[in-house]
ChimeraX commands (.cxc) that place a marker at each C-alpha (Angstrom):
marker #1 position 110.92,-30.94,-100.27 radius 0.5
marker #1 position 110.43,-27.76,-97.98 radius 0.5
marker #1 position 113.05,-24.88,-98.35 radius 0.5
marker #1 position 114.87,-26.08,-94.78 radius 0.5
marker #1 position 115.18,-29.89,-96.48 radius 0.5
marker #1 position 118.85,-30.84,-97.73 radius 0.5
marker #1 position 119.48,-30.98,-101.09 radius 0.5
marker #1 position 120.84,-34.55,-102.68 radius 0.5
marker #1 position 123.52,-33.82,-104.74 radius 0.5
marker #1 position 125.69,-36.42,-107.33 radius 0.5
marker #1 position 128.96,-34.82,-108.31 radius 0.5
marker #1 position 130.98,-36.42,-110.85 radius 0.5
marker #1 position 134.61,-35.94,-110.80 radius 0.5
marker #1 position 135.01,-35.52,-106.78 radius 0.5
marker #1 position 138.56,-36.75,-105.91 radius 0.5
marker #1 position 140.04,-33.12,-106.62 radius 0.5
marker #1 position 139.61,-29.44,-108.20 radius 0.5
marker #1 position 135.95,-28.19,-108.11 radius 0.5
marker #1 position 134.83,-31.18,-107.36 radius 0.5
marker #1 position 136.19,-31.97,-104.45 radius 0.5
marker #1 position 135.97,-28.39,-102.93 radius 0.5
marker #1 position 132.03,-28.28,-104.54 radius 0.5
marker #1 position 131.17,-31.96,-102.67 radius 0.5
marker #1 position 133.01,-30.58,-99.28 radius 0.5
marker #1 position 131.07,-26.95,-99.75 radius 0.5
marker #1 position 127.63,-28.50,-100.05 radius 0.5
marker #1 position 128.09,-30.80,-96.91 radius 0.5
marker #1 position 129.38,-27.92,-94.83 radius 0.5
marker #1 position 125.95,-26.33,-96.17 radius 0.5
marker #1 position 124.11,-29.06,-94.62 radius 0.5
marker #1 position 123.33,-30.98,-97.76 radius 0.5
marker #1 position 123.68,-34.47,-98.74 radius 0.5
marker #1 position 126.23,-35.36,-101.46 radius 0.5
marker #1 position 127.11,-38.62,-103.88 radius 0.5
marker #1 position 130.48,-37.97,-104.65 radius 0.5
marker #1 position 132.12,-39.78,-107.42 radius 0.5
marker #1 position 135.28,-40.29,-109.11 radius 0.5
marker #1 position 137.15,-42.52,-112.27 radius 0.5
marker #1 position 138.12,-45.39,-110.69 radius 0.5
marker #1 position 137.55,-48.81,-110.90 radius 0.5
marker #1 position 134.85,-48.46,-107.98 radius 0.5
marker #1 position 133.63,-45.36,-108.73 radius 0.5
marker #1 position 131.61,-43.91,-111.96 radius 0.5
marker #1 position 133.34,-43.57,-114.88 radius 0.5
marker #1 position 131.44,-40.91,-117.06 radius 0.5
marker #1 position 131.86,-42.62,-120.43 radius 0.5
marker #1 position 130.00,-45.95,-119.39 radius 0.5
marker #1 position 126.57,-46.25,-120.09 radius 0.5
marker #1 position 125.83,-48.78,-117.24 radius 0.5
marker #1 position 127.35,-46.98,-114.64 radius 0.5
marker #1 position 125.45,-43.77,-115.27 radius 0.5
marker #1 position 122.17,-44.96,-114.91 radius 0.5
marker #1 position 123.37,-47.01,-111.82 radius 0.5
marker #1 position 124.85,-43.79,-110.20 radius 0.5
marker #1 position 121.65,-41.59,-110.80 radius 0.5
marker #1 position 119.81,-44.96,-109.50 radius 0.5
marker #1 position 121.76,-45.33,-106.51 radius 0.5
marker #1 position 121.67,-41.50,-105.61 radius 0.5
marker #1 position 117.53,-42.03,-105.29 radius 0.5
marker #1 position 117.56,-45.44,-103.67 radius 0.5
marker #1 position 119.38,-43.79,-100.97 radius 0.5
marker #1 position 117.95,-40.47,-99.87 radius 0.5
marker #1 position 114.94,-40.31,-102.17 radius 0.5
marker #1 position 115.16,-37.87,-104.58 radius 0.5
marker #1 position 117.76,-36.16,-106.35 radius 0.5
marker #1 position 118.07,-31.86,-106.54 radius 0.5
marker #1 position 121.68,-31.18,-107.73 radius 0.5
marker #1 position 123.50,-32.79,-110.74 radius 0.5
marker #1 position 126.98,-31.93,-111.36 radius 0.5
marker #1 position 129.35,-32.53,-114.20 radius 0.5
marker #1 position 132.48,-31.83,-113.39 radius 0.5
marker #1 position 134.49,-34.84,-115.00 radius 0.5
marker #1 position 136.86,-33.52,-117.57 radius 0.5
marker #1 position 140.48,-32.48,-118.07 radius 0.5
marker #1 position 142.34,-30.91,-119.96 radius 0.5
marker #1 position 144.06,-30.76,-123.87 radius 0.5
marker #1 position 146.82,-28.67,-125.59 radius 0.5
marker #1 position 147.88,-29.11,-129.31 radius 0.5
marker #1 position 146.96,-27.41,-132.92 radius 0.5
marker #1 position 143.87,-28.16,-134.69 radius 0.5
marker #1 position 146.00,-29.90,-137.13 radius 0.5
marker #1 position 147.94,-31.94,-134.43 radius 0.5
marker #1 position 144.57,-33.14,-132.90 radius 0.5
marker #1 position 144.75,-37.40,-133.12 radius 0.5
marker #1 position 140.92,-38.89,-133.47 radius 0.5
marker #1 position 141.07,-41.38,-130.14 radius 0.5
marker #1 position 142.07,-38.88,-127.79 radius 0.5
marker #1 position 140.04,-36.61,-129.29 radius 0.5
marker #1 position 136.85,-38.40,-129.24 radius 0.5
marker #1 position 137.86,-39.78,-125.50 radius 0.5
marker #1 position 137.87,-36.31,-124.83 radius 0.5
marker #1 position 134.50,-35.53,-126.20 radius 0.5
marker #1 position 133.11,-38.83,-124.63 radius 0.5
marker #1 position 133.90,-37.54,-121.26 radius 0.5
marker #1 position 133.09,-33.89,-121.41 radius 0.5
marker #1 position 130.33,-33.62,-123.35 radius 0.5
marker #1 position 128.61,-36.53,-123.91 radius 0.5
marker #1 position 129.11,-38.33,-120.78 radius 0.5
marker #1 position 127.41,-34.83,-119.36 radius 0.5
marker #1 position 124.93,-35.24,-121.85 radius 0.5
marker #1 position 124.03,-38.81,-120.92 radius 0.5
marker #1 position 124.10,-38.14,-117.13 radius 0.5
marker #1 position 121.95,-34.81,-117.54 radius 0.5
marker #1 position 119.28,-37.36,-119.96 radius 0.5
marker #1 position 119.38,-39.60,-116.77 radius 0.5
marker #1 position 118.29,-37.22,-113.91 radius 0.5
marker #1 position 116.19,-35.36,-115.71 radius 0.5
marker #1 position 112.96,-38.09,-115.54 radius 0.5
marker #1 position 113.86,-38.03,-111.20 radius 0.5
marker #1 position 113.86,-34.02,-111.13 radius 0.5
marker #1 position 110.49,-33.85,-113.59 radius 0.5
marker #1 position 108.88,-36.12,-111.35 radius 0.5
marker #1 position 110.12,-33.93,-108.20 radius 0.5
marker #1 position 109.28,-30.73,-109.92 radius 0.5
marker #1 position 112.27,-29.33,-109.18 radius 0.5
marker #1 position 116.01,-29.63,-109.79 radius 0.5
marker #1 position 118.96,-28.09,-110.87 radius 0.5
marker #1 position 121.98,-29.51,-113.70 radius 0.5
marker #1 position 125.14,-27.60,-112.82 radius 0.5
marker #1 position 127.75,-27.98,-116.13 radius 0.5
marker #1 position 131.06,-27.15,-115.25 radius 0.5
marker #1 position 132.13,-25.28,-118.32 radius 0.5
marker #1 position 135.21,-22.89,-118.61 radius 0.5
marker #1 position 135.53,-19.46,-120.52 radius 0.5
marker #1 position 136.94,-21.99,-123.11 radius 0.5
marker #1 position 133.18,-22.43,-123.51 radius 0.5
marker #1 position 132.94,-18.82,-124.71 radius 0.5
marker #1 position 136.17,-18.22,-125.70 radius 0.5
marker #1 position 139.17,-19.92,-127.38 radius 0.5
marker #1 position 143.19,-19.44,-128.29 radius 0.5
marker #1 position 144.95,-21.09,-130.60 radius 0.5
marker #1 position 146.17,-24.84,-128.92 radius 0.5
marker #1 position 143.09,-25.67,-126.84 radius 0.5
marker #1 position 140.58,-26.04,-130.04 radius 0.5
marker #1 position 140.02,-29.41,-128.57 radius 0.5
marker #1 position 139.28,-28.70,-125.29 radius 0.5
marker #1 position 137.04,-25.69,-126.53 radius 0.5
marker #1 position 135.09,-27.71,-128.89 radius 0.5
marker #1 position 134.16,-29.80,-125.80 radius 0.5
marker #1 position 133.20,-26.90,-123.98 radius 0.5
marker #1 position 131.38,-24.91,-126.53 radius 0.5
marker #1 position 129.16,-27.66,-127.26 radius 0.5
marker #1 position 128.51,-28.45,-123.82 radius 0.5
marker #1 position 126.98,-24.73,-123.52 radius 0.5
marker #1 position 124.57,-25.27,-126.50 radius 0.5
marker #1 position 123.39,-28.04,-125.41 radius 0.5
marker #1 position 122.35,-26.94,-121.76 radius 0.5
marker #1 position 121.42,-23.22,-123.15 radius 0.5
marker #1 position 118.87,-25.47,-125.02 radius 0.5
marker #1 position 118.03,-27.26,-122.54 radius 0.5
marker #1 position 117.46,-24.69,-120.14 radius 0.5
marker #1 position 114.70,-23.44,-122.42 radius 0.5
marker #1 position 113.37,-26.72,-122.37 radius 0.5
marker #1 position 112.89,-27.54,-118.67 radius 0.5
marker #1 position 112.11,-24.36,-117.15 radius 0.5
marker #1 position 108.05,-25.32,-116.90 radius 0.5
marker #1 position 109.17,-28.62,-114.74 radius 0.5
marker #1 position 110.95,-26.09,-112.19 radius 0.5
marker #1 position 114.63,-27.50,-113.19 radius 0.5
marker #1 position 117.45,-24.69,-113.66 radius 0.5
marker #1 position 120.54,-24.87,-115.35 radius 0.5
marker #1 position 123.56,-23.16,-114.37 radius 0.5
marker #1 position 126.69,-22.99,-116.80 radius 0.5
marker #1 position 129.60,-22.73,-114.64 radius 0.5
marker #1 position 132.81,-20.77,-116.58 radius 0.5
marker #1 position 135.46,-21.10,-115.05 radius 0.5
marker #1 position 139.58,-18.75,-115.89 radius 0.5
marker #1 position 142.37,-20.81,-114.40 radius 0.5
marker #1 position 141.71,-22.12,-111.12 radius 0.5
marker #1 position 144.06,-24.58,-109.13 radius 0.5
marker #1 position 142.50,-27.82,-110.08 radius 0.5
marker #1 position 145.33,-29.58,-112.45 radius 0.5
marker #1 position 144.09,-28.49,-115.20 radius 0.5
marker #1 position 147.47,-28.24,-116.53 radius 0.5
marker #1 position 148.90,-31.78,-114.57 radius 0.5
marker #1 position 149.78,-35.45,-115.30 radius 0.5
marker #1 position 146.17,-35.81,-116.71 radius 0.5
marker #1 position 146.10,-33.12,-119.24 radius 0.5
marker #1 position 145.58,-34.38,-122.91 radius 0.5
marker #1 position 149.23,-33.50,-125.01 radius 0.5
marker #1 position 148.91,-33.73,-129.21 radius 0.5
marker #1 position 152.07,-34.83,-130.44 radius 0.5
marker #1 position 153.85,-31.95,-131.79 radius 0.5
marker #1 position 154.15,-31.35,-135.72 radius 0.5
marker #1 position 158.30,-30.35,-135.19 radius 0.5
marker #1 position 158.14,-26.74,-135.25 radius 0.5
marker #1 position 155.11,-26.04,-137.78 radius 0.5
marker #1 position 153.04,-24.54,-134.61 radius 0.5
marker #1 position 155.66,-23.10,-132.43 radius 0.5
marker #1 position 154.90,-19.60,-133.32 radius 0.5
marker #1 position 151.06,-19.67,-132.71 radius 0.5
marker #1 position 150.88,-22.95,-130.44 radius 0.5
marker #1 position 153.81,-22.78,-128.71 radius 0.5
marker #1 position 153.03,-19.97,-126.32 radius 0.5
marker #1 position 150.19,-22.02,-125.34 radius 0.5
marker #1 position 151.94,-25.36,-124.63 radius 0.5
marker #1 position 154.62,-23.14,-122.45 radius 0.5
marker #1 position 151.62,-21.91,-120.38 radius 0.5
marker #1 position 150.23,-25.12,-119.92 radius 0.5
marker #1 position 153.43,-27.03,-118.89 radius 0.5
marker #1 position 153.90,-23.77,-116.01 radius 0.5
marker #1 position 150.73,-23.37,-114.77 radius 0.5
marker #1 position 149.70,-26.38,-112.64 radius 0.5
marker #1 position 149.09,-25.24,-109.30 radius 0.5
marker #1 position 150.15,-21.85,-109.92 radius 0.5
marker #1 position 146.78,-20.71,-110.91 radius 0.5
marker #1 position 145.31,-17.18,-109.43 radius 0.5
marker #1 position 141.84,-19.12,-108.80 radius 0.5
marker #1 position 141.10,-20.32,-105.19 radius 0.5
marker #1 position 138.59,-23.48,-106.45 radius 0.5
marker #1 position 137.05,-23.26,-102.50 radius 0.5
marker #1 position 136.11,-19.59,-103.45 radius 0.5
marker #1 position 134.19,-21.28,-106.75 radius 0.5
marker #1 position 132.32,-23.99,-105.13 radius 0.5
marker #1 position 130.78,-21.09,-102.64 radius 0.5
marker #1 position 129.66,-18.74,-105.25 radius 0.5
marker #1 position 128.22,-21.78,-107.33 radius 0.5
marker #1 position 126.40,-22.63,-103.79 radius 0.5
marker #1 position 124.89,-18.89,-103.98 radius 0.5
marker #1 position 123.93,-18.74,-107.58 radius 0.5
marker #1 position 121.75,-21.89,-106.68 radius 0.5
marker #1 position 120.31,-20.40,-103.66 radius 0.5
marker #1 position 119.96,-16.98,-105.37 radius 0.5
marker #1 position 115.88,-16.33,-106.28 radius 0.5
marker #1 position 117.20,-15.25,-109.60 radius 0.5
marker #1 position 120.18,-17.39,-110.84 radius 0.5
marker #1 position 121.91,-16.87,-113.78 radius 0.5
marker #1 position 122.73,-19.29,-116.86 radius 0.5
marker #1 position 126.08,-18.19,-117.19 radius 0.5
marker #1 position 128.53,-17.99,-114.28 radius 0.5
marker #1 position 131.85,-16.93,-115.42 radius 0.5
marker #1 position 134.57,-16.99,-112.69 radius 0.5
marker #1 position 138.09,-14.93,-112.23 radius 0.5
marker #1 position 139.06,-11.99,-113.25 radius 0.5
marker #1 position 140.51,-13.67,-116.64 radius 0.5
marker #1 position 137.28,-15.10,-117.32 radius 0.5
marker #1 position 134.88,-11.93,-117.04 radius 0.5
marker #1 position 137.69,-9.96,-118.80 radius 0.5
marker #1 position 137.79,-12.83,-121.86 radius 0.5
marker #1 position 134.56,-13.35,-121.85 radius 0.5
marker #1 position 133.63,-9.74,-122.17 radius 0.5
marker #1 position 136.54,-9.06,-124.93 radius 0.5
marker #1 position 134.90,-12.15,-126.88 radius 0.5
marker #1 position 131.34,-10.63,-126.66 radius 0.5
marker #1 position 132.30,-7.16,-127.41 radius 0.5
marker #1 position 134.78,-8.93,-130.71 radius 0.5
marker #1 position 131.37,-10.30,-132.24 radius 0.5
marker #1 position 129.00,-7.43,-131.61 radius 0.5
marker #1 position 132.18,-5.29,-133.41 radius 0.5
marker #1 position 131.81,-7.40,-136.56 radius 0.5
marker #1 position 128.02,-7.89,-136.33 radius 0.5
marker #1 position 127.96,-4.25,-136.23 radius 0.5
marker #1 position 130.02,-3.68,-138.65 radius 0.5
marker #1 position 129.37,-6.32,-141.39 radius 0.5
marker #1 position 125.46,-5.39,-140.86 radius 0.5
marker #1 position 124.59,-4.32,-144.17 radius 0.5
marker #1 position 125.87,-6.89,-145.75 radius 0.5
marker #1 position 124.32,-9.60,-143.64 radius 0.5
marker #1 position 121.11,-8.01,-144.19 radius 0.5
marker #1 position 121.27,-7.34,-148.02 radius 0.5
marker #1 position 121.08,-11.82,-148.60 radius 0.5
marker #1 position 117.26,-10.97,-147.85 radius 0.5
marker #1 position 115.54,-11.82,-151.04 radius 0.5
marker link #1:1,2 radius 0.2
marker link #1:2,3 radius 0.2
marker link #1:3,4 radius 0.2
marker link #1:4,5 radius 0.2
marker link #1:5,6 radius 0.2
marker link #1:6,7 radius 0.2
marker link #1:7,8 radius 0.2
marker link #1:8,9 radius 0.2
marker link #1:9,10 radius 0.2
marker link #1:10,11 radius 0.2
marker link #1:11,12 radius 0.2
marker link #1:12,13 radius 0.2
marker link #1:13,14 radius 0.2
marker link #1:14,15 radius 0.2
marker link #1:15,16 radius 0.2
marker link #1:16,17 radius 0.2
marker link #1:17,18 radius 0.2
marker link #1:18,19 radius 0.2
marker link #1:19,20 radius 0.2
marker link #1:20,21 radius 0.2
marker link #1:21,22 radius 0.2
marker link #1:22,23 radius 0.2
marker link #1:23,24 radius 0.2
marker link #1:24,25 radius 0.2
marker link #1:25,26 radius 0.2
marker link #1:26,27 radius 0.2
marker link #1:27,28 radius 0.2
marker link #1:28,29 radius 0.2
marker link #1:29,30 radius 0.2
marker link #1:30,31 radius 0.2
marker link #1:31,32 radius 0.2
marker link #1:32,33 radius 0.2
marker link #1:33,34 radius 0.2
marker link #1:34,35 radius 0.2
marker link #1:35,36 radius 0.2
marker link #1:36,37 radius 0.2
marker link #1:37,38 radius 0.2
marker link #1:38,39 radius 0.2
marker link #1:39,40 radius 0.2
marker link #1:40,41 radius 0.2
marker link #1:41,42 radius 0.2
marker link #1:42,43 radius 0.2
marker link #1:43,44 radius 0.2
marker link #1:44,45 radius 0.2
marker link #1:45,46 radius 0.2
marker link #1:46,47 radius 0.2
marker link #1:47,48 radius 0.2
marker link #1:48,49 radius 0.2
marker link #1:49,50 radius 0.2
marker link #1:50,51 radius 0.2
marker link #1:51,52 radius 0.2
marker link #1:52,53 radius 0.2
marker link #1:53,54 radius 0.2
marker link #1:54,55 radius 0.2
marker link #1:55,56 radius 0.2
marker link #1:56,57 radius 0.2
marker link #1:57,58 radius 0.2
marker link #1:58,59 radius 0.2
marker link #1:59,60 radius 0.2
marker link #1:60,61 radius 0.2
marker link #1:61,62 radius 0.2
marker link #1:62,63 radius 0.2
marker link #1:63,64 radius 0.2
marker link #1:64,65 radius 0.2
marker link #1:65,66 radius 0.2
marker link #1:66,67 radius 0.2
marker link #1:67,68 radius 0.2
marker link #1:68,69 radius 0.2
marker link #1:69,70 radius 0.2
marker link #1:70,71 radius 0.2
marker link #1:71,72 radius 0.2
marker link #1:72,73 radius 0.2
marker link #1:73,74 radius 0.2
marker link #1:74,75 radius 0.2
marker link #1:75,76 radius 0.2
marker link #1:76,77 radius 0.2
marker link #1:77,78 radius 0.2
marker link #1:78,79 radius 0.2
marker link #1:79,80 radius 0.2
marker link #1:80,81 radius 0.2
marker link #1:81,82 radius 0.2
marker link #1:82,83 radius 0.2
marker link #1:83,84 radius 0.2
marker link #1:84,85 radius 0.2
marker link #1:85,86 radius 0.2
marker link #1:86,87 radius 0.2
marker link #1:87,88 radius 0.2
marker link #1:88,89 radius 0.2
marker link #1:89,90 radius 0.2
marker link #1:90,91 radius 0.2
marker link #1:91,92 radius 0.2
marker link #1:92,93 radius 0.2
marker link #1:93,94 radius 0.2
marker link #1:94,95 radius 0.2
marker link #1:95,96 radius 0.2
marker link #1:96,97 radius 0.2
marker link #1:97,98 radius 0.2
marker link #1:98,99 radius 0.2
marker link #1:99,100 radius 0.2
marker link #1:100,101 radius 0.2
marker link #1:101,102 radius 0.2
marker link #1:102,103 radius 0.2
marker link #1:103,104 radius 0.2
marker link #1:104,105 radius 0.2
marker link #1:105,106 radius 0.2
marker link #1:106,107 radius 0.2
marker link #1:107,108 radius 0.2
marker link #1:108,109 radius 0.2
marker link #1:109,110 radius 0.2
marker link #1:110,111 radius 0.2
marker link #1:111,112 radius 0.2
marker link #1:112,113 radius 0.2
marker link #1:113,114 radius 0.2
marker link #1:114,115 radius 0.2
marker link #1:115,116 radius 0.2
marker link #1:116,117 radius 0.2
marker link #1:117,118 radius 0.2
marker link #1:118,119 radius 0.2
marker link #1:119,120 radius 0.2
marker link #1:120,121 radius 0.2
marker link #1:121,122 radius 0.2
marker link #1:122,123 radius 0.2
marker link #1:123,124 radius 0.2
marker link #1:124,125 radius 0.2
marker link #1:125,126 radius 0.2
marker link #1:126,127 radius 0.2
marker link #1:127,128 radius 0.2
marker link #1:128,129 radius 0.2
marker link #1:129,130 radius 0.2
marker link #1:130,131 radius 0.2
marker link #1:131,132 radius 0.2
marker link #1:132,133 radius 0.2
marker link #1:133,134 radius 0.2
marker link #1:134,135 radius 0.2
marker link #1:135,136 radius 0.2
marker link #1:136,137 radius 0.2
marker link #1:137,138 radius 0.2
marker link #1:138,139 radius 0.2
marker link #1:139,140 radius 0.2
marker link #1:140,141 radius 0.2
marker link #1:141,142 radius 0.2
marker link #1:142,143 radius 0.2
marker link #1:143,144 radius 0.2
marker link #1:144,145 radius 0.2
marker link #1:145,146 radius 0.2
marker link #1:146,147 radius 0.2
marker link #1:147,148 radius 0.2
marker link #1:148,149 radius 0.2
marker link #1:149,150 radius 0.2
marker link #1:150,151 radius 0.2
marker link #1:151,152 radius 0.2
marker link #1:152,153 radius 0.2
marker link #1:153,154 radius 0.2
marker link #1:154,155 radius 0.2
marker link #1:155,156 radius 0.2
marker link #1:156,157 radius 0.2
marker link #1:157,158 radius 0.2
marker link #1:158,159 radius 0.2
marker link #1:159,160 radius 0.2
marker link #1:160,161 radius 0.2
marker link #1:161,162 radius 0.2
marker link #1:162,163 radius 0.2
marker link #1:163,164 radius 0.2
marker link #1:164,165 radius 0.2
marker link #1:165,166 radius 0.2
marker link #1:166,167 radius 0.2
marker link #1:167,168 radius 0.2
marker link #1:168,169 radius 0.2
marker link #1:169,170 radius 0.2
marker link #1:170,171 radius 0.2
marker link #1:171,172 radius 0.2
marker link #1:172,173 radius 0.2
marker link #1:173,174 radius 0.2
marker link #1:174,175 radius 0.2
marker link #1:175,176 radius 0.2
marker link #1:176,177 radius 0.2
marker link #1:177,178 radius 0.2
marker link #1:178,179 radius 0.2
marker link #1:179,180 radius 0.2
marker link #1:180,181 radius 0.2
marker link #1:181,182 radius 0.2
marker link #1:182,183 radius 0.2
marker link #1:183,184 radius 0.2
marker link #1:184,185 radius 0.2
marker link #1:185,186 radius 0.2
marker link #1:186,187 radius 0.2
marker link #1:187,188 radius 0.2
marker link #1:188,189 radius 0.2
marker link #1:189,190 radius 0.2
marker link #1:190,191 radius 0.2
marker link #1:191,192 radius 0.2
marker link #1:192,193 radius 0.2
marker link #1:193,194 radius 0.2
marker link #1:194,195 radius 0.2
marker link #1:195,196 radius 0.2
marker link #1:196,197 radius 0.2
marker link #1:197,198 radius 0.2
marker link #1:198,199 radius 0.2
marker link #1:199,200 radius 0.2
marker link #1:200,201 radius 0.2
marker link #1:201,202 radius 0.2
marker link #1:202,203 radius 0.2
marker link #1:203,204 radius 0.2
marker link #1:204,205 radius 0.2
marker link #1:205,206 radius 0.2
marker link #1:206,207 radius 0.2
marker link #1:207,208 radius 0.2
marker link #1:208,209 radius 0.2
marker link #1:209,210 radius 0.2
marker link #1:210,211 radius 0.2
marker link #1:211,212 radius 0.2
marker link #1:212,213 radius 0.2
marker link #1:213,214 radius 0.2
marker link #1:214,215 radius 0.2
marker link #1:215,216 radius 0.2
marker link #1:216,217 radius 0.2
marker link #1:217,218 radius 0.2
marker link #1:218,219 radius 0.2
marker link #1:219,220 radius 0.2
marker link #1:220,221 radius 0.2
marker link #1:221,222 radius 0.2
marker link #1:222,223 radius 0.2
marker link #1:223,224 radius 0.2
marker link #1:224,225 radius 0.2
marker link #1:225,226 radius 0.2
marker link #1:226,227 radius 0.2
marker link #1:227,228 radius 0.2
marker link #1:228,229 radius 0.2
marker link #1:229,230 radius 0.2
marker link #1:230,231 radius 0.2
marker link #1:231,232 radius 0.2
marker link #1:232,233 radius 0.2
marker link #1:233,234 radius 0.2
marker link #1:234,235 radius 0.2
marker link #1:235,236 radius 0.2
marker link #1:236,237 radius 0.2
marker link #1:237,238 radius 0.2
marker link #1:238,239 radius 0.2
marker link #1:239,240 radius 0.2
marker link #1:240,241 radius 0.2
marker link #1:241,242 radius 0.2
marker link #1:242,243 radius 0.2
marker link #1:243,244 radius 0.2
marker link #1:244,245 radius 0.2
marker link #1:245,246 radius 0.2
marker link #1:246,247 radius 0.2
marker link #1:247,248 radius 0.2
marker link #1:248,249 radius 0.2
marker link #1:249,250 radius 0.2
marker link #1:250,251 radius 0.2
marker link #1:251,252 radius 0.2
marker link #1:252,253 radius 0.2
marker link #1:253,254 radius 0.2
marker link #1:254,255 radius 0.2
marker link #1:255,256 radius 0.2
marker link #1:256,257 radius 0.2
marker link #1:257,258 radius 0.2
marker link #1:258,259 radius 0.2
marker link #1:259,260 radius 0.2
marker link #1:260,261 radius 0.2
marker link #1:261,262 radius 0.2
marker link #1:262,263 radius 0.2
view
């Protein structure tokens, strides 16, 4: 692949939000794309079969495979203690494991290329949480240890990885398809509550302009020197930032005491 060559991307979670405007973006940039989607003839992220067959099918068709998105997720809103097992582990299956599988999948094609990049579409829930989306965090924190590790890991092969973080962007987050915990009567209105109002006003009222994110992911992949984190809006460099700035505070300040366990 020469630098004028189009990159072959597979995006998961294409019918709408950042992956729809991410799939569009990359074709207007003069790339090939395999968009896909959770429908009965699409992929869904949580089967093993069709993950394997959607990485296949990218290569049988143009050859290679330089891009690997994964986007497929939504959202979830309820107290720790409110959280119900299925959904919960349908939520995990999806977000972080089905990105896990997917990412264990493309990796052989982009070793063998020596090149590559795996693009995981986080959210400064990945760095940061509030009380109602522990869920939803959990997902998202894990998904960042994971590809910080594996970042580490593929480097040598010439494969990048590029944590996308996402405030609140129009994408639905908040919609028909967001994940609701039954509520415990009134036990979490104080702390949760807030949260759950948010949620229930926010779809499609979001500051973020998700065209605007699919062009500055398109940029951090062209740029020479890309970054592992991309955070994205205002509210998720300002979160981000308070979150980093929380821990260093009590690193700093519980210092001695961390050190003095040294036998």
């Amino acid at each position: 692949m020469t630098s004028t060559d189009p990159r072959v991307w597979l995006i998961t979670g294409s019918s709408s939000g950042f992956g729809h405007q991410l799939a569009r973006a990359a074709l207007e940039h003069g790339d090939l794309v395999v968009a896909t989607a959770r429908d009965p003839h699409a992929l869904d992220v949580t089967d093993d079969n069709q993950r394997a067959a959607a990485i296949a099918a990218a290569v049988d068709r143009f050859g290679r495979l330089d891009v690997l998105v994964n986007n497929a997720g939504f959202g979830s809103v309820g107290a720790v203690e409110e959280i119900e097992e299925g959904p919960f582990r349908a939520l995990m299956e999806t977000m972080f494991f089905g990105a896990l599988s997917l990412t264990q999948a493309a990796l052989p094609v982009m070793r063998r290329q020596g090149s590559g990049a795996i693009v995981q579409i986080s959210s400064m829930g990945g760095q940061v949480t509030m009380p109602g989306f522990g869920a939803y965090c959990a997902a998202k924190f894990a998904l960042e240890a994971v590809s910080e590790s594996l970042a580490a890991e593929v480097a040598p092969f010439g494969i990048r990885v590029l944590i996308v973080e996402p405030g609140a962007f129009r994408t639905g987050f908040g919609g028909a398809g967001m994940q609701r915990s039954p509520e415990l009567g009134d036990v979490y209105a104080e702390t949760v509550g807030p949260t759950r109002r948010a949620v229930e006003g926010m779809d499609g009222a979001q500051p973020g302009d998700p065209g605007k994110a699919a062009a500055a992911i398109i940029r951090a992949l062209d740029a020479r020197e890309a970054p592992l984190h991309l955070a994205l809006g205002d509210d998720a460099v300002d979160a981000i930032r308070t979150a980093q700035d929380a821990r260093r505070a009590d690193l700093d300040a519980w210092e001695q005491v961390s050190r003095a366990t040294a036998a």
